[in-house]
N, C-alpha and C positions, 0 to 999 in steps of 0.2 A: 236893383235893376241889373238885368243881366246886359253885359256886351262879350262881345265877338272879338279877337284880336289874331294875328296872324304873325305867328316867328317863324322866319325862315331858317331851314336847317340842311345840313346834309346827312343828318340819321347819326352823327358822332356824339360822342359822350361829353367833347367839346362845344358842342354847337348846345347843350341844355344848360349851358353857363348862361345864355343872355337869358332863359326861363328865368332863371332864378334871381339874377339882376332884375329881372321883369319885376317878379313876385316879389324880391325882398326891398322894392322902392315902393310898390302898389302897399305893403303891408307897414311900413313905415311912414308912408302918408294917410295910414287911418284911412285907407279906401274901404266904402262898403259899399260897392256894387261886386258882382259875381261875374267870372268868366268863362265863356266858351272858348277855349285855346286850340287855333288848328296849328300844328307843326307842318310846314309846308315842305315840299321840293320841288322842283320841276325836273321831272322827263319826258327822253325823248323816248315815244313810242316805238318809233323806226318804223320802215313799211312795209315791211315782213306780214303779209297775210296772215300766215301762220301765228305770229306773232299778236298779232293785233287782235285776233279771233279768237287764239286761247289763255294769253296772258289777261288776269284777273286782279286787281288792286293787292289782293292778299298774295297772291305769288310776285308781285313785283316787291310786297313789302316783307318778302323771304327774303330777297335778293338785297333788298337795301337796307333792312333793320336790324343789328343787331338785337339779341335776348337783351342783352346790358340798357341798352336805349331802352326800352319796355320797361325794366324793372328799374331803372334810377329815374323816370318821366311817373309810376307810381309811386315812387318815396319824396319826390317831390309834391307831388299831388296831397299826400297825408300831411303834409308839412303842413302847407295850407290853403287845408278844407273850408274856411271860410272865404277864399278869394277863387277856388276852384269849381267852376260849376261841372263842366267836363274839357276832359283832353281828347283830341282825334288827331289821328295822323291821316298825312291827305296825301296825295302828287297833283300836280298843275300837268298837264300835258299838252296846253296849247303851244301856238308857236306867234302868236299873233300880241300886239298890245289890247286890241279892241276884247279880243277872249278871256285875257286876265282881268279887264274892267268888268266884265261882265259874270267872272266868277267872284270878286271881290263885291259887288250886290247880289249873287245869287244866295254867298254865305253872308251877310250883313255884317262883313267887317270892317272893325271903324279904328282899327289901329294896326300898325304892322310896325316888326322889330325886327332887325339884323345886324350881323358883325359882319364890316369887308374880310375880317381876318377867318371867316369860315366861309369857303368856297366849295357849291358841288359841282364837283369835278368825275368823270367814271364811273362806272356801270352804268352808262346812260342819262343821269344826271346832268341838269345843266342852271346856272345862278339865274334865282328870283331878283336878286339886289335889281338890275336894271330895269323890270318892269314896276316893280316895290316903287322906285323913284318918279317915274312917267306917271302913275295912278294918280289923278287929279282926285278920287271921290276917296281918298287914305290919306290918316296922318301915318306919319312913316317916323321911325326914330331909328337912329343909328347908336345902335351900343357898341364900346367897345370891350373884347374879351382878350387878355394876353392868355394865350396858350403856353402853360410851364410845361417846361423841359424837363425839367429834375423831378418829375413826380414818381415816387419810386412803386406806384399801381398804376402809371400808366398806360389808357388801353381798361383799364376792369371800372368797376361800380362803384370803387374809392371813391375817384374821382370829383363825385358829385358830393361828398363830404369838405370836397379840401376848400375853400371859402376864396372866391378868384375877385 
């Protein structure tokens, strides 16, 4: 069976910790259903005509994705193939609670994950957490991720090896 689950992120290479918390509980409790995994953000569009007419999901997700996020969110994926059906990266761009319920049945998600301790914040970014909680028709989990200081590839693809 497939399902749908929704991790908020802010495109960091910290924010793919709770993925993996995600995955490596799902893979320890002997789950076999398969996931569609949207990595969320919320932005704000702004009201820039301009803006709004020629920016394109792919050009906002220039601006807010690192390559690194890309290629450590695939070596997570190879990890494991059997709990991954596909990964997308998305933006929320409403501003409303009724627009977030109504994107959380458009894409049929029936689980959402977040860390308080990853916040987006800049480039127009703004925190999922308070809508995530308001969502009556989601369960919602709250993971926690300590962000280490002392990682000495801090910032690169390390990262998602060092076990959090």
């Amino acid at each position: 069976m497939t399902k749908t689950i929704l991790i908020a992120t802010d495109y960091s290479l910290e924010s793919l910790n709770i993925l993996k918390k995600v995955l490596r509980e799902k893979d320890a409790s002997e789950d076999q259903n398969q996931y569609n995994i949207l990595l969320v953000t919320g932005y704000d569009m702004g009201d820039s005509i301009r803006d709004l007419l020629f920016n394109t999901k792919s050009t906002i997700f220039n601006k807010l994705r690192p390559q690194e996020f890309c290629e450590a969110f695939g070596i997570i994926k190879n990890k494991y193939p059997h709990l991954i059906n596909k990964i997308m990266c998305d933006i929320f761009t409403g501003s409303f609670q009724r627009t977030f319920n109504n994107y959380v049945k458009a894409e049929n998600i029936e689980e959402a994950y977040y860390s308080p301790s990853i916040k987006s914040k800049g480039d127009g970014k703004f925190d999922l957490i308070p809508y995530l909680k308001k969502c009556k028709d989601l369960k919602c989990h709250e993971i926690s991720v300590e962000l280490q200081e002392r990682l000495p590839e801090k910032g690169r693809l390390a990262e998602i090896f060092a076990e959090a």
